[in-house]
C-alpha positions as CSV (number, residue, x, y, z in Angstrom):
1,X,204.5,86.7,-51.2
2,X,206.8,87.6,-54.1
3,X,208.1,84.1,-55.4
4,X,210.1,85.0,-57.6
5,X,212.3,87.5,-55.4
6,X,212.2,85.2,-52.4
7,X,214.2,82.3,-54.8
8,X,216.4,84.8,-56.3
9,X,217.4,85.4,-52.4
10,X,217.7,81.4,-52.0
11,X,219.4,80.8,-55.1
12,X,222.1,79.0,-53.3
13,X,221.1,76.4,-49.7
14,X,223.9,74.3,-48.6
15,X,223.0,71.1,-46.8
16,X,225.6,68.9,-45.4
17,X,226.8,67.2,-48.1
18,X,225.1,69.0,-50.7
19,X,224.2,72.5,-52.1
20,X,221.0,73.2,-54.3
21,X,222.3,75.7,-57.0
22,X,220.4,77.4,-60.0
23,X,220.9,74.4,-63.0
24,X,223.6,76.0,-65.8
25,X,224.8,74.9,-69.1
26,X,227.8,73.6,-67.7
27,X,225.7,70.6,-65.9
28,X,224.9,68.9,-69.2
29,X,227.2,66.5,-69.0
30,X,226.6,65.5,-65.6
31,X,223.3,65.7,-66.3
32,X,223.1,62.9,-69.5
33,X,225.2,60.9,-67.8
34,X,221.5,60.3,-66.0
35,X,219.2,61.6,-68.6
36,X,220.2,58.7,-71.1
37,X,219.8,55.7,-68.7
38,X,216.4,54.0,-69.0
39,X,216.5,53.2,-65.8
40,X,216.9,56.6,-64.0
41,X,214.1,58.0,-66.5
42,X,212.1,55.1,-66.2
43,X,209.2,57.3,-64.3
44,X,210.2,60.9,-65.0
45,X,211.0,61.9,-68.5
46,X,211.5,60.9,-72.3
47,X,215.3,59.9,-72.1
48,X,218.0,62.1,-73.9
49,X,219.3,60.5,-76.6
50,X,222.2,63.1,-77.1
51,X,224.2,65.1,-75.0
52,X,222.8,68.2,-77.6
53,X,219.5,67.0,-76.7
54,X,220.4,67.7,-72.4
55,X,221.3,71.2,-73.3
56,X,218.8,71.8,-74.9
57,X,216.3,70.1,-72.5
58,X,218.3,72.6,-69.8
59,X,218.0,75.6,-71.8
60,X,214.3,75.4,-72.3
61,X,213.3,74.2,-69.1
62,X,215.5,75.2,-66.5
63,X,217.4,78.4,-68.0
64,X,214.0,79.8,-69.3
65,X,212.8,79.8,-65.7
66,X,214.9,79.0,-63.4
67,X,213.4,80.0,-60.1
68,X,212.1,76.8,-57.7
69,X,214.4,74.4,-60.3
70,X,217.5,73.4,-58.3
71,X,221.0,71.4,-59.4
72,X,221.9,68.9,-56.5
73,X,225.7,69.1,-56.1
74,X,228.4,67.1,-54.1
75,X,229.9,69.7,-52.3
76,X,233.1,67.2,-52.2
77,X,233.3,67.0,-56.0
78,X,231.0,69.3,-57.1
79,X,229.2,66.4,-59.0
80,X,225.7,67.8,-60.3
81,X,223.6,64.5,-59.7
82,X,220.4,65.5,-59.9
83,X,217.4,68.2,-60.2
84,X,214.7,69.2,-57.2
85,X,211.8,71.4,-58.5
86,X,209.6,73.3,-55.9
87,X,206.6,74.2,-58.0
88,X,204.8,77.3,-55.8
89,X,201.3,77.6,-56.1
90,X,200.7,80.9,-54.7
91,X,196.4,80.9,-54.5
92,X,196.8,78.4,-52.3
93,X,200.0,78.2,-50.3
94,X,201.1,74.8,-51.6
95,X,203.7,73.4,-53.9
96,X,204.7,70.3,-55.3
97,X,207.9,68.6,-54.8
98,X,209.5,67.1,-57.8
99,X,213.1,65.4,-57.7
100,X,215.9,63.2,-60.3
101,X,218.7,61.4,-58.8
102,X,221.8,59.9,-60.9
103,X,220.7,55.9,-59.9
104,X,224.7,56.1,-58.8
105,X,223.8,58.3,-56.2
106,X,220.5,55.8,-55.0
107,X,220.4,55.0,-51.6
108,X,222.8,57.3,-50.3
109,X,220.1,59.8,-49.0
110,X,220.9,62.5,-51.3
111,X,217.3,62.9,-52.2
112,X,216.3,62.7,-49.0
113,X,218.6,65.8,-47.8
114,X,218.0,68.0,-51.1
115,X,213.7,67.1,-50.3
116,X,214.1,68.8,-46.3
117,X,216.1,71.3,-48.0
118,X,213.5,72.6,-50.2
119,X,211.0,71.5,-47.9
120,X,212.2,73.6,-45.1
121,X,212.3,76.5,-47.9
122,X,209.0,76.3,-48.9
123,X,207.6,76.6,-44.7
124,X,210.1,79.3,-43.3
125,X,211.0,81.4,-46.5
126,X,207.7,81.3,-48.6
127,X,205.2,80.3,-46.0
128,X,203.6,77.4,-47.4
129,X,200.6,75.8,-45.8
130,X,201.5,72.3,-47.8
131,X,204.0,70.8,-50.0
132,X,203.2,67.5,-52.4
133,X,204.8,64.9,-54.3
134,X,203.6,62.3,-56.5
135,X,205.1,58.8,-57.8
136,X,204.2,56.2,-60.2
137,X,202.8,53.4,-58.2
138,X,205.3,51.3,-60.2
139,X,208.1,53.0,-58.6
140,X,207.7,52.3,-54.4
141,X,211.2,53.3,-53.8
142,X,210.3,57.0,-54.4
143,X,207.6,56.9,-52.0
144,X,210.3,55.4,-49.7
145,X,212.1,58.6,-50.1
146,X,209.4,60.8,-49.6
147,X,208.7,59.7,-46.6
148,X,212.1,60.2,-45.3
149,X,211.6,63.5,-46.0
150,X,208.9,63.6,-43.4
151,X,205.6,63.3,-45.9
152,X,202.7,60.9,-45.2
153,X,200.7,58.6,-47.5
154,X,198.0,60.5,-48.9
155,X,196.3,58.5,-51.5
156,X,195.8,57.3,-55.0
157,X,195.3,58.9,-58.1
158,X,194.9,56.8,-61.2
159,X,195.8,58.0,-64.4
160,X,197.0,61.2,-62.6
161,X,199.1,61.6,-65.2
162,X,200.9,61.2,-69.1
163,X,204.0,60.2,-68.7
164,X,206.0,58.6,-72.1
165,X,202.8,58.0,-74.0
166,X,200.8,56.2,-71.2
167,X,198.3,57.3,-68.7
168,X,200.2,56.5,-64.9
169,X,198.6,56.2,-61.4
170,X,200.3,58.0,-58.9
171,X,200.6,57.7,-55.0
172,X,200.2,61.3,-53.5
173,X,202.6,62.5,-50.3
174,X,202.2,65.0,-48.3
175,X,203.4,67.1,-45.4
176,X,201.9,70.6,-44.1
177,X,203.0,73.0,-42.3
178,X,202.0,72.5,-38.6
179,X,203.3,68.9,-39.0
180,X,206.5,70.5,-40.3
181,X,207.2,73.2,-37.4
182,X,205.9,70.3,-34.4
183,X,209.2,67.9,-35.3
């Protein structure tokens, strides 16, 4: 598998109401309109205090290496709301999901359709045996989504991770491959 080729082919999906596009300078606006709400960030990432701060944060993480690191877009106003990593781990044929949503754009299934999107990437284009996601167990709604993306409760990690200073337990979702080609 040559991941890096295989995104720069898929550098562009469109879903119904969406697209997942490469993240660009341009989006840093759009982008600290969520990055500085508390609330969006809550479980993610420190939040940007400045909009100098978001381009920077885009330069050195998504424009360093952009391949897996997708822009969710409105296609009806070309809104960037959002990020959806795909993090290939190519020993073993897995990946984890990670995803951001502007909390305007909650509960309108946005996540949901950019997580089969890069779901369905990660089976048919790079021929993953299993995708993953994690959430802070003090944030259920994202387990919610992931399981509207067709993952399964997989178990509990604590102190999986260091998130804003503090050690977090995490809930683990799953989906692999032969569950994803029998729906």
């Amino acid at each position: 598998m040559d991941k890096e080729y295989l995104f720069a082919l898929h550098d562009h999906i469109d879903g119904e109401r969406i697209y997942l596009r490469h993240v660009l300078l341009k989006d840093a606006e759009d982008m600290h309109e969520y990055a500085k709400d508390e609330e969006t960030t809550k479980f993610v990432f420190d939040r940007h205090e400045s909009l100098e701060d978001t381009r920077k944060n885009i330069a050195k993480y998504f424009l360093s290496s952009p391949l897996g690191k997708y822009a969710i877009v409105l296609k009806e106003t070309e809104k960037m709301i959002g990020t959806i990593d795909l993090r290939i781990e190519e020993t073993h044929k897995k990946a984890e999901l990670g995803y951001t949503v502007n909390k305007d754009y909650w509960g309108k299934g946005y996540a949901t359709e950019a997580g089969k999107m890069a779901i369905q990437l990660g089976f048919e284009v790079f021929g993953l045996q299993r995708i993953f996601a994690f959430h802070d167990v003090r944030n259920p709604a994202s387990g919610k989504v992931m399981e509207k993306m067709g993952l399964t409760y997989e178990g509990y990690y604590r102190t999986n991770r260091f998130v804003k200073g503090e050690f977090v337990d995490d809930k683990c979702y799953s989906i692999i491959k032969e569950d994803f080609f029998s729906e």
